[in-house]
C-alpha positions as CSV (number, residue, x, y, z in Angstrom):
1,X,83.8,-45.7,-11.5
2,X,85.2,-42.4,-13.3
3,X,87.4,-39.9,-11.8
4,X,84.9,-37.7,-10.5
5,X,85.1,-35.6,-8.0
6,X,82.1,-34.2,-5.6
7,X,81.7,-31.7,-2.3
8,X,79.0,-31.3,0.0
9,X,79.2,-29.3,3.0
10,X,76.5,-27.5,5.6
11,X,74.4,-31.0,6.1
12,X,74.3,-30.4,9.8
13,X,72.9,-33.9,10.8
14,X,70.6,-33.9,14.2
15,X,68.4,-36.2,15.7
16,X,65.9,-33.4,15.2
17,X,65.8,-33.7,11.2
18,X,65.5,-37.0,10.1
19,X,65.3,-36.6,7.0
20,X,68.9,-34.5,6.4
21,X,70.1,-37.7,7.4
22,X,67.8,-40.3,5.1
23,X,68.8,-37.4,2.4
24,X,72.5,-38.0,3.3
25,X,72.1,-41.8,3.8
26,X,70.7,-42.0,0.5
27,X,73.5,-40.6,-1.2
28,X,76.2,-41.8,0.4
29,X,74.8,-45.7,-1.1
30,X,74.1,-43.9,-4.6
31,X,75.4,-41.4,-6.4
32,X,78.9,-41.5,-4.0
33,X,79.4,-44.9,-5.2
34,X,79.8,-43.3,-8.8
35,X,82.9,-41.2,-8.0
36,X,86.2,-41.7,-7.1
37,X,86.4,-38.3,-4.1
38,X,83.8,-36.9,-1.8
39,X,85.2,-34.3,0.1
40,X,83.3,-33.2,3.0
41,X,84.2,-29.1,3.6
42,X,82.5,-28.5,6.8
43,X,79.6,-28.7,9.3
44,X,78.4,-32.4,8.5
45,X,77.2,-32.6,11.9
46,X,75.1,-29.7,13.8
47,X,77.4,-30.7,16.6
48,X,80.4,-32.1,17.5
49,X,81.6,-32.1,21.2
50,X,84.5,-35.0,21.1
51,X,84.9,-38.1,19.7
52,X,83.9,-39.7,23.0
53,X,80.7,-38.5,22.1
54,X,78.9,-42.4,21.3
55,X,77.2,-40.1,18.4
56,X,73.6,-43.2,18.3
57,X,72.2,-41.1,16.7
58,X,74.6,-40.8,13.4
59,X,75.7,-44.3,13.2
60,X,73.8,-44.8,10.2
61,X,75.6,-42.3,8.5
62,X,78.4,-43.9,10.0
63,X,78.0,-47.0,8.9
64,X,77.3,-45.8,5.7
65,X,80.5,-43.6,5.4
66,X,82.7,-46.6,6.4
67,X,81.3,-49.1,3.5
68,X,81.6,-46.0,1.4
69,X,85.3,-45.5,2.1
70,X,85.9,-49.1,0.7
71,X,85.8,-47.8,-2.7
72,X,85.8,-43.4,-2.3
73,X,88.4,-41.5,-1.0
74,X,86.7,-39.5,1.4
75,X,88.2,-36.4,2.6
76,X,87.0,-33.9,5.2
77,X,87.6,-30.1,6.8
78,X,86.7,-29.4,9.5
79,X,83.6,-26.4,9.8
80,X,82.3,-24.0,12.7
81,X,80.1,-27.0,14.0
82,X,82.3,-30.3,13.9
83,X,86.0,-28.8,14.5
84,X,86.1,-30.7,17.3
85,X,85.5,-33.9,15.4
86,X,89.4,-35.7,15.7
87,X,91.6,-38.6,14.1
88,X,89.7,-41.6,16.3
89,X,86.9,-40.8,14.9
90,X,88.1,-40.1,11.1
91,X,90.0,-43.7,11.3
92,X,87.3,-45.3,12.1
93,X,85.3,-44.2,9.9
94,X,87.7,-43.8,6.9
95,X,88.1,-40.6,6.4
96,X,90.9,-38.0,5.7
97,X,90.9,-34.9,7.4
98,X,92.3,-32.0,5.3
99,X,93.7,-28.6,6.3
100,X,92.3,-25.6,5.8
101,X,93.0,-24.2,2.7
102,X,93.5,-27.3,0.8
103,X,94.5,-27.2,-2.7
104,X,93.5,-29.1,-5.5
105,X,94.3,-29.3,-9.3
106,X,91.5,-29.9,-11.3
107,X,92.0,-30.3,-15.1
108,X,93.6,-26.9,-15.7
109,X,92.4,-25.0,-12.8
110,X,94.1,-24.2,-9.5
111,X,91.0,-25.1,-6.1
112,X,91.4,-24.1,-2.9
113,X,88.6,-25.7,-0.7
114,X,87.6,-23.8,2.6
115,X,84.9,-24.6,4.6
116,X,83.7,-20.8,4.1
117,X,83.6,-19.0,7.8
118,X,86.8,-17.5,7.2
119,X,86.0,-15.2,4.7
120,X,83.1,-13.2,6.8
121,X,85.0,-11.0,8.1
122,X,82.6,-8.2,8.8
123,X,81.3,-10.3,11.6
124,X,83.5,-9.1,14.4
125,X,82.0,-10.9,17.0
126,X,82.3,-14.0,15.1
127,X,85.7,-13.9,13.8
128,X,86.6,-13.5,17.6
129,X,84.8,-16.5,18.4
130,X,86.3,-18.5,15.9
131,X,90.0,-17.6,17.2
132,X,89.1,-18.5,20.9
133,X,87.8,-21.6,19.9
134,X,89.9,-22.9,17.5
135,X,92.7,-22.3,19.8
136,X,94.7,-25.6,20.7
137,X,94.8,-24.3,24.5
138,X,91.1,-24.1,24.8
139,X,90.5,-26.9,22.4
140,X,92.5,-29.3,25.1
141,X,91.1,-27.2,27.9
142,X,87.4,-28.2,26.6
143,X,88.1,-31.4,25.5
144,X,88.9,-32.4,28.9
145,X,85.9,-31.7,30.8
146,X,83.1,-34.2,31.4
147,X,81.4,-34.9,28.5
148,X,78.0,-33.5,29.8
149,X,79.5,-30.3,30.8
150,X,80.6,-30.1,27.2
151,X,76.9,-30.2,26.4
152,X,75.7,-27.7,28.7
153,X,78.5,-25.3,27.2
154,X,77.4,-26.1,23.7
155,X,74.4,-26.0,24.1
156,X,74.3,-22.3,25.9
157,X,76.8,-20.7,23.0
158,X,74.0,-22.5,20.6
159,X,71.6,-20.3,22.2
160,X,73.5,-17.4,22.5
161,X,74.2,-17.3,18.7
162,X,70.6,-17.8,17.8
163,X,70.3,-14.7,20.1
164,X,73.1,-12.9,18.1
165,X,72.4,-13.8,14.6
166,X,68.6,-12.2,14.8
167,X,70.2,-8.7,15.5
168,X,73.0,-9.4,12.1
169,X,72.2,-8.2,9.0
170,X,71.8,-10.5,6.0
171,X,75.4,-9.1,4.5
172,X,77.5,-8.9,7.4
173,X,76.8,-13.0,7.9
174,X,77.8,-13.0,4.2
175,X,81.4,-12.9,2.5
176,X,83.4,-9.8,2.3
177,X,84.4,-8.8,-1.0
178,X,88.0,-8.1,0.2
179,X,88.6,-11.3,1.9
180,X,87.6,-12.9,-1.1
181,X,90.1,-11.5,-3.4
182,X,92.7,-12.4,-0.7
183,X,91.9,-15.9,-0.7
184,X,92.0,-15.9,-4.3
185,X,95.7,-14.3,-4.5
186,X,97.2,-15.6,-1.3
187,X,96.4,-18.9,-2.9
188,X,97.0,-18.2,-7.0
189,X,93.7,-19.9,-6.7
190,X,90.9,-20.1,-10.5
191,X,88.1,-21.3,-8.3
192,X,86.8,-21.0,-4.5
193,X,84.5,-23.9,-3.4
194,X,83.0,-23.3,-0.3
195,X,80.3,-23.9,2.3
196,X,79.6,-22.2,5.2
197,X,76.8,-19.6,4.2
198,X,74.1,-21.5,2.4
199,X,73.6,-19.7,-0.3
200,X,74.4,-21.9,-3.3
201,X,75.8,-20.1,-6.3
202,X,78.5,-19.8,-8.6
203,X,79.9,-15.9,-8.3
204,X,82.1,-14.9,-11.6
205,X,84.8,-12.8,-11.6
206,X,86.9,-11.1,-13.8
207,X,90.0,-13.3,-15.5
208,X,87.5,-16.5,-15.4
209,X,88.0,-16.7,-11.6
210,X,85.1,-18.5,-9.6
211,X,83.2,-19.0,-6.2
212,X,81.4,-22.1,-6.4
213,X,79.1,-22.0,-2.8
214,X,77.7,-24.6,-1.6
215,X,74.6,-25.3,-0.2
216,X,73.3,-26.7,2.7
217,X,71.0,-29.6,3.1
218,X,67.9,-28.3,4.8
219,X,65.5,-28.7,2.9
220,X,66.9,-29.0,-0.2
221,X,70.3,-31.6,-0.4
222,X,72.7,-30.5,-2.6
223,X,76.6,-31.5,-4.5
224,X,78.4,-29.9,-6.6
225,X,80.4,-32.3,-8.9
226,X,83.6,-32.2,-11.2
227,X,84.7,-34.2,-14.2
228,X,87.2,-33.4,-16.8
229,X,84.0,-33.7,-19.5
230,X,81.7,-31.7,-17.5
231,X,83.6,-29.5,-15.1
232,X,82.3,-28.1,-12.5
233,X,78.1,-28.4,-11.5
234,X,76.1,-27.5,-9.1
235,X,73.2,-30.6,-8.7
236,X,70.5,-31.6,-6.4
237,X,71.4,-34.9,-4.5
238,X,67.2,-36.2,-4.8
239,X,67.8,-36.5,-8.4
């Protein structure tokens, strides 16, 4: 095992796609087992609504996390769809739950890790709904009704944000060029790694600086990787 470092993000596991999760599953027992830190930076389920959810369907992934923590550090921030997901449910499976930004140090360069969201600022309507719901009060407040009301509220802001996103433009769902600079200087950051957006890339900026997206996992899975050989790559997990 070498000291190598890799991020996935956006995998949004449902009972609905299958094959996300053999994808997942698959890599998980492979090409994790090669490195010493997966960090998880977002969105690994579609949904999360408690960890009182039984969550049947994901328990292979489960399972599969947990043998993997055995030998991986496994880290994970929290996204738009899982922020809900809490300690019970990261002890038991083995994983660490990060703060958002987290900073790493990576050979000579200074990471911060988001899981993305925060930097699309042009979506007003969004940004508003990520402050109400990432709110402790109405975090608690949620978290205490039944667990099939939960379901019924998910479910209905799932469909009004379907209904919302066909009337946003492709760039306002996008980064903003000003929030990005921000996040660069508020956190004497070299390189942004992100989710969030699913649009993989790796953005260059002036001064070497980088944002390294990445993608989700429908249809095509996807890592990024770092080693001090190699640095930083962007890969496809079905190789």
């Amino acid at each position: 095992m070498s000291d190598e470092y890799l991020f996935i993000s956006d995998c949004h596991l449902d009972a609905g796609r299958p094959e996300i999760t053999r994808a997942l599953v698959e890599f998980l027992q492979t090409r994790a087992r090669e490195a010493r830190y997966l960090y998880i930076l977002g969105d690994l389920f579609e949904v999360w609504l408690g960890d009182d959810d039984p969550a049947d369907d994901h328990q292979v992934v489960i399972d599969s996390l947990h043998r993997l923590a055995d030998s991986c550090e496994i880290y994970f921030m929290a996204g738009n769809r899982d922020f809900l997901l809490g300690e019970k449910f990261l002890r038991k499976v083995g994983m660490t739950l990060l703060a958002e930004p987290c900073i790493l140090q990576l050979g000579r360069s200074r990471v911060v890790l988001i899981h993305g969201d925060s930097l699309c600022i042009d979506d007003q309507d969004y940004q508003a709904f990520r402050a109400m719901v990432r709110n402790p009060e109405w975090i608690s407040g949620f978290l205490a009704r039944p667990l099939q009301e939960r379901r019924q509220i998910a479910a209905q802001l799932r469909e009004d944000s379907a209904r919302a996103m066909q009337h946003k433009s492709f760039e306002i769902m996008d980064v903003n060029a000003t929030a990005v600079a921000d996040c660069f200087d508020e956190n004497n950051a070299d390189v942004i790694v992100h989710g969030h957006t699913h649009r993989p890339a790796v953005h260059r900026y002036d001064a070497g600086l980088q944002r390294i997206v990445l993608g989700d996992w429908n249809p095509e899975p996807s890592y990024l990787s770092w080693n001090q050989e190699s640095g930083f790559r962007l890969n496809d997990a079905r190789l």
